[in-house]
C-alpha positions as protocol buffer text, in pm:
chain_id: "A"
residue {
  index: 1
  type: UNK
  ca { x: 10757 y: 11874 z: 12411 }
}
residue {
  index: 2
  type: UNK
  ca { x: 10809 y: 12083 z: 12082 }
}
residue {
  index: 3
  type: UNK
  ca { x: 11178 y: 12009 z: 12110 }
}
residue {
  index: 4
  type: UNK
  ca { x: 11113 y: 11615 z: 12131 }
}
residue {
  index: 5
  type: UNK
  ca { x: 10865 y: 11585 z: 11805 }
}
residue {
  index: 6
  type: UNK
  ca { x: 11118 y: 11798 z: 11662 }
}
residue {
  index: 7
  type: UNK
  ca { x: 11387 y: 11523 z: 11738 }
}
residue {
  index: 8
  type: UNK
  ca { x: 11158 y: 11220 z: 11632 }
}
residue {
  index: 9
  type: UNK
  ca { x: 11080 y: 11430 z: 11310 }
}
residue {
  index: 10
  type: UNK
  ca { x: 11459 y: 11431 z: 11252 }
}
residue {
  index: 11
  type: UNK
  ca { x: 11477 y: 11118 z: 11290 }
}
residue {
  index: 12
  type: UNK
  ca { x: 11134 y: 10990 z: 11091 }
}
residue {
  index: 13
  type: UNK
  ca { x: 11336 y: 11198 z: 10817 }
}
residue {
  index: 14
  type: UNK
  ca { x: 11682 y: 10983 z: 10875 }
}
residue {
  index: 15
  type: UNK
  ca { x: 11423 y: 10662 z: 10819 }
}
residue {
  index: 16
  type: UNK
  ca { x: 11243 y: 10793 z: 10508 }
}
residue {
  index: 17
  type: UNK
  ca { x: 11581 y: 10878 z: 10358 }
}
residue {
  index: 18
  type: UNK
  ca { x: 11692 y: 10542 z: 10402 }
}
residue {
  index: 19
  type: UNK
  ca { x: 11354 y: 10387 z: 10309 }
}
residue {
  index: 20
  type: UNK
  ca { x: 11385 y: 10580 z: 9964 }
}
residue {
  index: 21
  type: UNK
  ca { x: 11735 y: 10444 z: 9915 }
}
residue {
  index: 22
  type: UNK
  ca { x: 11592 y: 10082 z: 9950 }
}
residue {
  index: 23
  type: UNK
  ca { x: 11295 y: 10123 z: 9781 }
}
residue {
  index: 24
  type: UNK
  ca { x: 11530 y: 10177 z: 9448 }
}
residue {
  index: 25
  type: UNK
  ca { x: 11713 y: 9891 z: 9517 }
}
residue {
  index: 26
  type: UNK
  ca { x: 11446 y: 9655 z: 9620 }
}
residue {
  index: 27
  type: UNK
  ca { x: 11074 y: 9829 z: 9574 }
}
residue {
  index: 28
  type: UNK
  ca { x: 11235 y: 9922 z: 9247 }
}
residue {
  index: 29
  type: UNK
  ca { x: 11470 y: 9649 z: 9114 }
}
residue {
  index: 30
  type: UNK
  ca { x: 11393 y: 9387 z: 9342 }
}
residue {
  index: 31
  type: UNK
  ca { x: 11760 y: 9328 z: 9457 }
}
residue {
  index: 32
  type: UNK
  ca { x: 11722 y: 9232 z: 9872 }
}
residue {
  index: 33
  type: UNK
  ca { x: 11958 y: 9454 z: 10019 }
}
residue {
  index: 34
  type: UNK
  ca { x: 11963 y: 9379 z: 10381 }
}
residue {
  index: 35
  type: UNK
  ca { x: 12284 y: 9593 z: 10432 }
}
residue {
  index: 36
  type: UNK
  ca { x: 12132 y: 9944 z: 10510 }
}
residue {
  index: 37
  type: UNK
  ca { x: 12298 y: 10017 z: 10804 }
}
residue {
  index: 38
  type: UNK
  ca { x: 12614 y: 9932 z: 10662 }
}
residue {
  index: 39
  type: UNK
  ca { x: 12548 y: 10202 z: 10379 }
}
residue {
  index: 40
  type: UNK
  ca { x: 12470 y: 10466 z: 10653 }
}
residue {
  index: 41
  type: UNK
  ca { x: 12731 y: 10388 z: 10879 }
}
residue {
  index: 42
  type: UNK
  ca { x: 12982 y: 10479 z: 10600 }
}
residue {
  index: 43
  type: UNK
  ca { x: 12826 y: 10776 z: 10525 }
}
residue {
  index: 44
  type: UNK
  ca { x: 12841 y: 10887 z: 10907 }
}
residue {
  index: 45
  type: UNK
  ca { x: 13215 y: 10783 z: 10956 }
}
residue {
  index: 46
  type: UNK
  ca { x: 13306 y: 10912 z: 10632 }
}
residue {
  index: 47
  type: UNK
  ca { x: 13181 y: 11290 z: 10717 }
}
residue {
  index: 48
  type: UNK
  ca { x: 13298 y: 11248 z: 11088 }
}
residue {
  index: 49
  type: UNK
  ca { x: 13626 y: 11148 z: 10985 }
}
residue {
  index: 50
  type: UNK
  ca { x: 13663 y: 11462 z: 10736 }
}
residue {
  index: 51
  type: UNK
  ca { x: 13525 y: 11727 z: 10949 }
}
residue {
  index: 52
  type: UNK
  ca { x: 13657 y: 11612 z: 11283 }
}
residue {
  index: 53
  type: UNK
  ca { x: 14039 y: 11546 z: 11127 }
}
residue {
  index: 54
  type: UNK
  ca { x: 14044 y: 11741 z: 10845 }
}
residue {
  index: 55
  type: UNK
  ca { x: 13824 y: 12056 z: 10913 }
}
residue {
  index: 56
  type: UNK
  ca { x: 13599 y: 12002 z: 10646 }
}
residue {
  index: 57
  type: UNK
  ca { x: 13305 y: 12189 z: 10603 }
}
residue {
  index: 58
  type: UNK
  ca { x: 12961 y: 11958 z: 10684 }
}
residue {
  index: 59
  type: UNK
  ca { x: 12785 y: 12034 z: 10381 }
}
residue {
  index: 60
  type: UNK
  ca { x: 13122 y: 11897 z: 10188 }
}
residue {
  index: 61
  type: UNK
  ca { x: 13168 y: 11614 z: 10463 }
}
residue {
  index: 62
  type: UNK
  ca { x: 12781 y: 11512 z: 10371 }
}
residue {
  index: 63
  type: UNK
  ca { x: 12811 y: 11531 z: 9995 }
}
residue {
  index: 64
  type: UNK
  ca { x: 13141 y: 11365 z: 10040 }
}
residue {
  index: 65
  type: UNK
  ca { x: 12956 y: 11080 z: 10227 }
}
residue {
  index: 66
  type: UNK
  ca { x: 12784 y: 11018 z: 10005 }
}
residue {
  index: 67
  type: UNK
  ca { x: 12975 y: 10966 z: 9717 }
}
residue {
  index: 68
  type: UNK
  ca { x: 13182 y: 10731 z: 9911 }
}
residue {
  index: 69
  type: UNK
  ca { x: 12852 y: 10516 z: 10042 }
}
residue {
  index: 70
  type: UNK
  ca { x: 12763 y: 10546 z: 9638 }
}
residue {
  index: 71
  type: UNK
  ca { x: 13060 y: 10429 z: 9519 }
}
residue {
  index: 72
  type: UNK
  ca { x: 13084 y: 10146 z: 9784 }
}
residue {
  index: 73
  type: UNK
  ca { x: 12725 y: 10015 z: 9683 }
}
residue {
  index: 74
  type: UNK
  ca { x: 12914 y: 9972 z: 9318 }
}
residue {
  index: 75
  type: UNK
  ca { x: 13176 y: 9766 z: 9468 }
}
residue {
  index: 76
  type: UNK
  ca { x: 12910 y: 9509 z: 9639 }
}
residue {
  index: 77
  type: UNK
  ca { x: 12674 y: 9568 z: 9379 }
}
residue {
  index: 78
  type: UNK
  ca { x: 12991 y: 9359 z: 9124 }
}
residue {
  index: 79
  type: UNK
  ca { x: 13044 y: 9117 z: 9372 }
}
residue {
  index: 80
  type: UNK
  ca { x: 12645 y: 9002 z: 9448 }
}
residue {
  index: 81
  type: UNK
  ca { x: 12489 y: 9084 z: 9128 }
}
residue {
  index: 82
  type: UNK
  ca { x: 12464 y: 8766 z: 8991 }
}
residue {
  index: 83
  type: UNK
  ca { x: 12290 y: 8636 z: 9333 }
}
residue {
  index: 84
  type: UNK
  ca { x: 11930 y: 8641 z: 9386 }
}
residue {
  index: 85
  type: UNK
  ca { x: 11667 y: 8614 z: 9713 }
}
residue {
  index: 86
  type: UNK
  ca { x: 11798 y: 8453 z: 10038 }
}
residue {
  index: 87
  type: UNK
  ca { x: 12124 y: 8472 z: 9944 }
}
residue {
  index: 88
  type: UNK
  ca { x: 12171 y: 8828 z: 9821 }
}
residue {
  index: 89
  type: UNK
  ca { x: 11988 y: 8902 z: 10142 }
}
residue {
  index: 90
  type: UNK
  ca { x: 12253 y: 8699 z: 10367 }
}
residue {
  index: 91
  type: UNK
  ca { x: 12543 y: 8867 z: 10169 }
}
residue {
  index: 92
  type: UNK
  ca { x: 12421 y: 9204 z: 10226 }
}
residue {
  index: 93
  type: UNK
  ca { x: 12352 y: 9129 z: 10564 }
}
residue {
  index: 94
  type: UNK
  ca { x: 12687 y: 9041 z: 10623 }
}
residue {
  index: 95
  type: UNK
  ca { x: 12851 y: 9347 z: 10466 }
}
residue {
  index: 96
  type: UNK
  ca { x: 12641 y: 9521 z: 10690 }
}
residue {
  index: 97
  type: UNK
  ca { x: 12803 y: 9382 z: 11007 }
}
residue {
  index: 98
  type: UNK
  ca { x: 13175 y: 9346 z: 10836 }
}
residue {
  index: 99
  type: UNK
  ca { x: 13108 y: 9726 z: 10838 }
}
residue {
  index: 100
  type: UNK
  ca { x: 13023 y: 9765 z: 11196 }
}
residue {
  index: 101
  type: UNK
  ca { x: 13295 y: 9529 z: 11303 }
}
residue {
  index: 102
  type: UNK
  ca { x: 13556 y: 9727 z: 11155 }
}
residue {
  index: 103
  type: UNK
  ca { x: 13426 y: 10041 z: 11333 }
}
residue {
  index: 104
  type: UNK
  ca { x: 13449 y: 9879 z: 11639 }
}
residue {
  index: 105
  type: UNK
  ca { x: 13839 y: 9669 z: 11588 }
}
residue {
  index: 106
  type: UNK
  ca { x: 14038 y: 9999 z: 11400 }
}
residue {
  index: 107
  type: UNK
  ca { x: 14104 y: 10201 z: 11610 }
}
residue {
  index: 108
  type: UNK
  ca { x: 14350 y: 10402 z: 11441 }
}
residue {
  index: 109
  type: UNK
  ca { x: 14095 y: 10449 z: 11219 }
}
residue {
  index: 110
  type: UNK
  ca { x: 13746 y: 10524 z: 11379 }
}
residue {
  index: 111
  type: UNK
  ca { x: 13886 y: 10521 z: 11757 }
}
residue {
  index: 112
  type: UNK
  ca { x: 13702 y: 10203 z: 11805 }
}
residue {
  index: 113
  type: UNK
  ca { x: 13400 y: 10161 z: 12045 }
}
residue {
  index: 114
  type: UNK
  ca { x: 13501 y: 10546 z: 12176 }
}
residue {
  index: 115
  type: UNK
  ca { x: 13365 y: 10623 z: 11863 }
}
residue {
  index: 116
  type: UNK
  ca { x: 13420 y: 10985 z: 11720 }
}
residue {
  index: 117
  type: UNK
  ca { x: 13291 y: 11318 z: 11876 }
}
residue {
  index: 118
  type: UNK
  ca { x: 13289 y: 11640 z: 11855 }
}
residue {
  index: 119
  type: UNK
  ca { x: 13112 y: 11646 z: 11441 }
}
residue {
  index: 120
  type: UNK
  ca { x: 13034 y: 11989 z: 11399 }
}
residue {
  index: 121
  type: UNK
  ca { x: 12670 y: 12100 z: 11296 }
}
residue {
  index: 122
  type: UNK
  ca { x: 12506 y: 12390 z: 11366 }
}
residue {
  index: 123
  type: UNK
  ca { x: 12678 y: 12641 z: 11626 }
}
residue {
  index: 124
  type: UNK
  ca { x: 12461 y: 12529 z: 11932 }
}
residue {
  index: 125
  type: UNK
  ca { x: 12566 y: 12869 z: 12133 }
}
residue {
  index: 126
  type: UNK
  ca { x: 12342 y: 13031 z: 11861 }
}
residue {
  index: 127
  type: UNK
  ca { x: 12020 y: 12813 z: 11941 }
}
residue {
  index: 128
  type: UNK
  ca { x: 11820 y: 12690 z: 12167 }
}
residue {
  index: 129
  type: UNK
  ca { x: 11821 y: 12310 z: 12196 }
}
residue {
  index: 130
  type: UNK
  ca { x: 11425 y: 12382 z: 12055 }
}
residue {
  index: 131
  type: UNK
  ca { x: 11558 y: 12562 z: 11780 }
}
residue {
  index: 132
  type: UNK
  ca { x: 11843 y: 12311 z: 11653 }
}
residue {
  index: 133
  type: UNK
  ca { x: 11616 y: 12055 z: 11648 }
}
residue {
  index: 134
  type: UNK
  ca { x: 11379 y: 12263 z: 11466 }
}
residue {
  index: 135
  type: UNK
  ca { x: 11681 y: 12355 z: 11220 }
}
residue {
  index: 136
  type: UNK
  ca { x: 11788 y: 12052 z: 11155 }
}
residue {
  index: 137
  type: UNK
  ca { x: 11427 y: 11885 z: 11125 }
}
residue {
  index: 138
  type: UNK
  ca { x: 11374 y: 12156 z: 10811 }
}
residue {
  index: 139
  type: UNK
  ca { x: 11665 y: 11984 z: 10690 }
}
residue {
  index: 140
  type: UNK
  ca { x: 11646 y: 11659 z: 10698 }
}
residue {
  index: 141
  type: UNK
  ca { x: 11281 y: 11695 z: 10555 }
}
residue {
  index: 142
  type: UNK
  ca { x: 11443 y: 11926 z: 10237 }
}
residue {
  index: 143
  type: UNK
  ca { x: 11674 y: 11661 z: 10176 }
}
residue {
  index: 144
  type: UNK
  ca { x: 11358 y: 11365 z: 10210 }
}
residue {
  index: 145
  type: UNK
  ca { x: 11152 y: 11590 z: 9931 }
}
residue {
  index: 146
  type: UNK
  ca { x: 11461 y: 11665 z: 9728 }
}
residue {
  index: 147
  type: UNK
  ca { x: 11569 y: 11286 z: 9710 }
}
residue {
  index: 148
  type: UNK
  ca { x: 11184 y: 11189 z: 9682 }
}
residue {
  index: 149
  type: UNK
  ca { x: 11146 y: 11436 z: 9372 }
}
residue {
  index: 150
  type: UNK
  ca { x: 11464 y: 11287 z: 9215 }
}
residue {
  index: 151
  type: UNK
  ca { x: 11399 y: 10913 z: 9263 }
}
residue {
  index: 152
  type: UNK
  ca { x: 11045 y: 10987 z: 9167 }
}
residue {
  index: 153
  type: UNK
  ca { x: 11140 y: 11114 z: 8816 }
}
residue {
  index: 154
  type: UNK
  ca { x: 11387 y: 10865 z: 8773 }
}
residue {
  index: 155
  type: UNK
  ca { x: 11087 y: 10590 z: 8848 }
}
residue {
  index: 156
  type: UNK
  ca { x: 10889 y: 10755 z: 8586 }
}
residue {
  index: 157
  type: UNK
  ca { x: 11177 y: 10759 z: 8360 }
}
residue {
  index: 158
  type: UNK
  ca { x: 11271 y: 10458 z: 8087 }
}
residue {
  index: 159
  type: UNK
  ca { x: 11527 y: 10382 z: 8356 }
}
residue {
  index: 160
  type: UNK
  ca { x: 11275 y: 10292 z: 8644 }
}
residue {
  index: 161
  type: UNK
  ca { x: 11074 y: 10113 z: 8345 }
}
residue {
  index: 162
  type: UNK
  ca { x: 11399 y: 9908 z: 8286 }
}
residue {
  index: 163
  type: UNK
  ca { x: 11424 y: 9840 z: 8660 }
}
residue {
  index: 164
  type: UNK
  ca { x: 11060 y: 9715 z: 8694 }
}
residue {
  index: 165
  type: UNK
  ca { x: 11128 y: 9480 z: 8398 }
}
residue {
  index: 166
  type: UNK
  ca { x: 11438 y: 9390 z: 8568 }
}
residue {
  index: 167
  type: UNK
  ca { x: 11194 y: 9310 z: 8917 }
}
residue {
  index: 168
  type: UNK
  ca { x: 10977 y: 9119 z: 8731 }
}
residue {
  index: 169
  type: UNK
  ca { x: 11190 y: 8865 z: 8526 }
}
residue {
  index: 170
  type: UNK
  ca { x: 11548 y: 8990 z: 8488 }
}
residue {
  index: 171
  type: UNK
  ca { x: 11568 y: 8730 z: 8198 }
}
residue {
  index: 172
  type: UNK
  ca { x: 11318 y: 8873 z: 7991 }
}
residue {
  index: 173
  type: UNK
  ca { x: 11484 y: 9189 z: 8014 }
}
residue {
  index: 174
  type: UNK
  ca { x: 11801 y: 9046 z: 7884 }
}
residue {
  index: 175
  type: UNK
  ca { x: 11634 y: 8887 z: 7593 }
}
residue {
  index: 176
  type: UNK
  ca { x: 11486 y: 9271 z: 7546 }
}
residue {
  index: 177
  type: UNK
  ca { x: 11852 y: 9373 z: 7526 }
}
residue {
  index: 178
  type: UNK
  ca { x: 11877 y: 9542 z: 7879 }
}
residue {
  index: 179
  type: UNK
  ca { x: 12205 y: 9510 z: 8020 }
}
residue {
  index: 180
  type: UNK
  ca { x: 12068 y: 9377 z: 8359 }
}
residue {
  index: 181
  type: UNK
  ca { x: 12403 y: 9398 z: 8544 }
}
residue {
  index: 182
  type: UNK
  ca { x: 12492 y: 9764 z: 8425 }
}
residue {
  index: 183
  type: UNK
  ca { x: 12093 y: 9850 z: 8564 }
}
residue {
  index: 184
  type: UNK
  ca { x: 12152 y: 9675 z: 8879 }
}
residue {
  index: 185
  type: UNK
  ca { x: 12494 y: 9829 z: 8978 }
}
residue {
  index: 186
  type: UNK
  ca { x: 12343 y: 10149 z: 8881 }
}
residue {
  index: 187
  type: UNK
  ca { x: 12054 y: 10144 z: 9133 }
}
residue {
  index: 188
  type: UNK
  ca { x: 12273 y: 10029 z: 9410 }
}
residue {
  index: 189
  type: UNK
  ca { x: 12512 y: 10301 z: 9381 }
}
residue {
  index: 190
  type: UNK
  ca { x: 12194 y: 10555 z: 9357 }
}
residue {
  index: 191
  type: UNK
  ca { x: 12045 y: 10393 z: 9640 }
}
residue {
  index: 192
  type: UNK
  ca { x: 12373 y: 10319 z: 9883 }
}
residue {
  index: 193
  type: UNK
  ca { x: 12438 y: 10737 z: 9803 }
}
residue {
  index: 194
  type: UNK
  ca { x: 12091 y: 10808 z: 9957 }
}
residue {
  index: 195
  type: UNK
  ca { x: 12174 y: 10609 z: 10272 }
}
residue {
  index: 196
  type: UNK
  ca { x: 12512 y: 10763 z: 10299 }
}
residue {
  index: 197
  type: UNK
  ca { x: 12374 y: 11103 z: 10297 }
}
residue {
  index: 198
  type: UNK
  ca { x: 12094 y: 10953 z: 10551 }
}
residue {
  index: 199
  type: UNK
  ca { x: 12438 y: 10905 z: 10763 }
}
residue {
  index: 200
  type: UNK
  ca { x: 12578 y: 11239 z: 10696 }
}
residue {
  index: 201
  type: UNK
  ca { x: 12284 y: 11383 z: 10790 }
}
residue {
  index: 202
  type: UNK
  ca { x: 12292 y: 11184 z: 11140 }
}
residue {
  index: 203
  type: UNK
  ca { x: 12623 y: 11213 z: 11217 }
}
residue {
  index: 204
  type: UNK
  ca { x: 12580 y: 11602 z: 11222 }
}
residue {
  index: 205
  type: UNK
  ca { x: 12281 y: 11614 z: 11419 }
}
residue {
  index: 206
  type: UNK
  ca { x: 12391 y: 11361 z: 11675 }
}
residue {
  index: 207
  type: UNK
  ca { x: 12773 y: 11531 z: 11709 }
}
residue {
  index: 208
  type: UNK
  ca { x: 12889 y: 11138 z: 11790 }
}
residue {
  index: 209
  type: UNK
  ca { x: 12940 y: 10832 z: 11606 }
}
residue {
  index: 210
  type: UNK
  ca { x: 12972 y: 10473 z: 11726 }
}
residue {
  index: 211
  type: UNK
  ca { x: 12969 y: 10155 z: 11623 }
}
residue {
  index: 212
  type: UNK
  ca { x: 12652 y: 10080 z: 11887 }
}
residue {
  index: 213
  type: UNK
  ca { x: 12472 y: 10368 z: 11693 }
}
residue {
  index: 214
  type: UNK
  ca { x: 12429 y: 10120 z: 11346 }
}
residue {
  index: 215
  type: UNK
  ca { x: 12303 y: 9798 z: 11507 }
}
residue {
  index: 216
  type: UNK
  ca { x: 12076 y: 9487 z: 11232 }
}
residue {
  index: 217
  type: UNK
  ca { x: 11772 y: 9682 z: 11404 }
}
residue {
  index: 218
  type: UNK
  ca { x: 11757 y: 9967 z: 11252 }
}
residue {
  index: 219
  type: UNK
  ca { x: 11758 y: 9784 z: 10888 }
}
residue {
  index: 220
  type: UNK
  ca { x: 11456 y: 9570 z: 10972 }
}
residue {
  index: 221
  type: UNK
  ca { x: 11291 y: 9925 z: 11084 }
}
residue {
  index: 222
  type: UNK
  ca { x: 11312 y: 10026 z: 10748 }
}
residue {
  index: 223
  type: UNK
  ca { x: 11231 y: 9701 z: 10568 }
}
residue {
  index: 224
  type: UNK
  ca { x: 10960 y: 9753 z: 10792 }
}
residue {
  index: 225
  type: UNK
  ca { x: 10863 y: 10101 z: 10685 }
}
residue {
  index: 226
  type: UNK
  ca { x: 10875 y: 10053 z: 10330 }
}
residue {
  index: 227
  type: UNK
  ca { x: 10670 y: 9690 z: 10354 }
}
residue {
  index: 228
  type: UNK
  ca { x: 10407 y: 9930 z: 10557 }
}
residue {
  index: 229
  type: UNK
  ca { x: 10426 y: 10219 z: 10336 }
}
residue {
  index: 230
  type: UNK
  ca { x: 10415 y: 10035 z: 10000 }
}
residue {
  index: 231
  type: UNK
  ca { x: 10698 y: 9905 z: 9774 }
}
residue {
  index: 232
  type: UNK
  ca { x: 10796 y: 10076 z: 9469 }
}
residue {
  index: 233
  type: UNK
  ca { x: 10605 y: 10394 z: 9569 }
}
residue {
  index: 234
  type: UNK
  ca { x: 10824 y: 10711 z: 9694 }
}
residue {
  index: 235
  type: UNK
  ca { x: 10475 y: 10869 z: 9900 }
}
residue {
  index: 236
  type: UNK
  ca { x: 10485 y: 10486 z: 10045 }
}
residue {
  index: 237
  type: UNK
  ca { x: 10853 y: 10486 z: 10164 }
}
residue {
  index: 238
  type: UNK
  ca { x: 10775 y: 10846 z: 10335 }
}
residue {
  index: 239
  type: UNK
  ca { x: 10475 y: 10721 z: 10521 }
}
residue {
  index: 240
  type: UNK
  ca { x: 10611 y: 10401 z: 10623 }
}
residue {
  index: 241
  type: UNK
  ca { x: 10894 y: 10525 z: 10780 }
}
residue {
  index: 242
  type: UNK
  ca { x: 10672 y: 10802 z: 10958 }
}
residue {
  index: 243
  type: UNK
  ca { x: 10452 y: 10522 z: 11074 }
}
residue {
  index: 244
  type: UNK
  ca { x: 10711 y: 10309 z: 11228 }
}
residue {
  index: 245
  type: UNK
  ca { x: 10868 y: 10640 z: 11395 }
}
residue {
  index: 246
  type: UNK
  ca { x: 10577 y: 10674 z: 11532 }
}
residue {
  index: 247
  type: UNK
  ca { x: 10506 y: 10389 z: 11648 }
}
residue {
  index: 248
  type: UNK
  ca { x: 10849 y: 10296 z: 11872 }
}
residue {
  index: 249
  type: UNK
  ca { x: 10863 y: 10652 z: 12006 }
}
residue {
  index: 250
  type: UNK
  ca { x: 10465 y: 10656 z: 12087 }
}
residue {
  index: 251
  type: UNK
  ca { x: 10530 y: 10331 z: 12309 }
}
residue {
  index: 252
  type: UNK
  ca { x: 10755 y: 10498 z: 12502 }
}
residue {
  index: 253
  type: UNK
  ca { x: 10444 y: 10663 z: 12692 }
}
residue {
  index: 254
  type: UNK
  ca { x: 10321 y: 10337 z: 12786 }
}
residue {
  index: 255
  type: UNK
  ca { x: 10513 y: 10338 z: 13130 }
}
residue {
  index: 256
  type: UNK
  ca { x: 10342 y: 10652 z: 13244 }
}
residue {
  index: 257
  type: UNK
  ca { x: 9998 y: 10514 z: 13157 }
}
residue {
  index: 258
  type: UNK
  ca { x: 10075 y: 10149 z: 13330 }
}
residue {
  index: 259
  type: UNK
  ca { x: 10275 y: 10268 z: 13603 }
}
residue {
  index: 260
  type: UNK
  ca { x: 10266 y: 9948 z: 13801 }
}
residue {
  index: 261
  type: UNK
  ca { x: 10411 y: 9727 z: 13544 }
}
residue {
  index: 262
  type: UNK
  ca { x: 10815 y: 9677 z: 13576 }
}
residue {
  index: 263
  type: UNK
  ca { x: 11003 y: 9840 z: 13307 }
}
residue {
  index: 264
  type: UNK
  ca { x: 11074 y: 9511 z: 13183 }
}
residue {
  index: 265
  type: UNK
  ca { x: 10758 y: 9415 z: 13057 }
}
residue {
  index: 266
  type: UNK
  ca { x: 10716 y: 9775 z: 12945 }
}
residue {
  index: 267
  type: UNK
  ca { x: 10976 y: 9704 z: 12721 }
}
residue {
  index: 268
  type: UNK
  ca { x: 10809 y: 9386 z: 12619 }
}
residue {
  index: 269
  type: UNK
  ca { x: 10460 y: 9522 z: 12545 }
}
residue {
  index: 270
  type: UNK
  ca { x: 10625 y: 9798 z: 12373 }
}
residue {
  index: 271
  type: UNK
  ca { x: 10788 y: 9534 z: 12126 }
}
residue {
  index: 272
  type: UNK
  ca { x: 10431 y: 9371 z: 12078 }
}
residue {
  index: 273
  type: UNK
  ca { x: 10238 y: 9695 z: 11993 }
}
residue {
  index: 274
  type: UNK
  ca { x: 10447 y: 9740 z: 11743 }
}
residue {
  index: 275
  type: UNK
  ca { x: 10472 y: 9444 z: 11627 }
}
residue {
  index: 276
  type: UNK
  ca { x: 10053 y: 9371 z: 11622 }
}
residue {
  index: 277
  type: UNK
  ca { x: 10019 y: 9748 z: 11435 }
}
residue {
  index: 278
  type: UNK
  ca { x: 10265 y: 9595 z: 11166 }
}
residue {
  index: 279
  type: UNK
  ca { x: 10097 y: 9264 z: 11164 }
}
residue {
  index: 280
  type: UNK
  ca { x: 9736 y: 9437 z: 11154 }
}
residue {
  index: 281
  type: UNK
  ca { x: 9868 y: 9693 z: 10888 }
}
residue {
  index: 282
  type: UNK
  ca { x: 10030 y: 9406 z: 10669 }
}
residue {
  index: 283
  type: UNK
  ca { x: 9696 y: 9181 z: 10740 }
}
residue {
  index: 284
  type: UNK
  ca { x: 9402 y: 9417 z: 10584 }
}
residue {
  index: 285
  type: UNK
  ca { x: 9666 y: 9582 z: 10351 }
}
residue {
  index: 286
  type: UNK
  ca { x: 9923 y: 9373 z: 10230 }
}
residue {
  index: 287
  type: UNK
  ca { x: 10073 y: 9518 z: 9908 }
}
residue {
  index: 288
  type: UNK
  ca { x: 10097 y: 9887 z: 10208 }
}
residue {
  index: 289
  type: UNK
  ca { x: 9954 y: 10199 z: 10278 }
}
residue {
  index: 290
  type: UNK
  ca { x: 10029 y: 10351 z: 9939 }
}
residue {
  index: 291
  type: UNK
  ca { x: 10050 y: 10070 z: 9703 }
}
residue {
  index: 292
  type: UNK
  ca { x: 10248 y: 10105 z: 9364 }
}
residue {
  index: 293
  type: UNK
  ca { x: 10035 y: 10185 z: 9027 }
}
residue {
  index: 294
  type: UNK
  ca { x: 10175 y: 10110 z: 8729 }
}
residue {
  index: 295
  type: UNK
  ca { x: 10068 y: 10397 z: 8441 }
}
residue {
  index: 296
  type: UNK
  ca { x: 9958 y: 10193 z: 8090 }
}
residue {
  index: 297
  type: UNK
  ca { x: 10182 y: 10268 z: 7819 }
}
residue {
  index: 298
  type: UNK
  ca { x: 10041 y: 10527 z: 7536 }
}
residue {
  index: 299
  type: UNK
  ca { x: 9995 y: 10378 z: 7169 }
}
């Protein structure tokens, strides 16, 4: 059992990583970036590429990740900045699943639906499965407060004023003399980094990458998350993403206590559960958990 919550706290840990990087780019800016997964999934194949081909060390493959991730959020940051809503949310969307097409049709490159194995992380002859996941859960959380402590300043900072202005009415900010599209690519390259180190991070725990592993779903988890948790609040993106972890992995006990039910309809009420504790959450507290607070400016 201590092995498991060790494993969902890895994972809760992948989610509030990526729930950080979006909460810059939307909680933040209010740029609707739907491609998350796309974002992650580069920063997975990009360290599994390097350390399985190359013999790079992980900690280079992951920093190396996501630099790569970062510096692919400036491309598509240039080519959507100028759209807004819907359709910045359809573009994104779509770069998202041009990503995970490609993983799956190159083969030379990223051996296709075989995906890649064999990503090194920690030397599992020295552990016990308990104590890798235990390992690797103390890192994944490091990295959460590290990025947390980072974004946070940078929220506090003129910059994260700018970007609030920018949310707000991007317009007015111009007419203040803020160059809007110079903020915007910015934050996506900040934010895209995050999620490529999210997908560093993953692809060393998991020793495999796929395209399977980077399906729409796991974006609208942490859309989800951060909605719960509170947009434009770091403590918000943390607990939302903790929440929704524990939410689909707390379901799963639902066939032991209705044991007569087929596990198709297990699966089913597993869906709704979630889905009403999201609904109920959103309902009574609709601006999240840990809403944003916006500190008066000093005379």
């Amino acid at each position: 059992m201590t092995s498991y919550l060790a494993a969902m706290a890895v994972f809760a840990g992948l989610y509030a990583l990526m729930a950080l990087g979006l909460n810059l780019i939307w909680g933040l800016a209010g740029m609707v970036n739907l491609g998350l997964v796309g974002f992650y999934a580069i920063g997975a194949y990009t360290t599994a590429l390097l350390c399985v081909r190359f013999g790079w060390s992980p900690v280079a493959g992951i920093a190396t990740a996501a630099v790569v991730s970062g510096a692919t959020g400036s491309v598509v940051a240039v080519i959507t900045a100028r759209l807004k809503g819907d359709y910045l949310a359809i573009v994104t969307l779509g770069f998202a699943e041009v990503v995970r097409l490609v993983a799956s049709n190159e083969i030379w490159l990223t051996n296709g639906t075989s995906g890649i194995s064999g990503v090194p992380g920690l030397p599992r002859a020295w552990f016990s499965p308990e104590q890798v996941n235990l390992l690797y859960a103390g890192i994944v959380w490091v990295a959460v407060g590290l990025v947390a402590l980072l974004l946070g300043r940078l929220s506090a900072a003129p910059f994260g004023r700018v970007l609030r202005a920018i949310r707000e009415d991007e317009m007015v900010a111009a007419v203040a003399g803020k160059r809007v599209l110079r903020f915007k690519v910015q934050t996506f390259v900040v934010g895209a980094a995050v999620l490529g180190l999210a997908g560093g991070l993953y692809a060393h725990y998991v020793g495999y990458v796929a395209p399977d592993a980077f399906q729409p779903l796991i974006t609208i988890y942490v859309v989800l998350a951060l909605t719960a948790g509170g947009t434009g609040t770091m403590r918000g993106a943390i607990l939302g993403a903790v929440l929704v972890v524990a939410l689909t992995e707390g379901t799963r006990f639902l066939g032991a206590a209705l044991p007569d039910l087929p596990p198709v309809r297990i699966a089913a009420l597993r869906e709704g559960v979630i889905g009403v504790a999201l609904i109920l959450v959103l309902s009574f507290r609709p601006q999240g958990l840990l809403p944003e607070t916006i500190k008066p400016e000093r005379a």
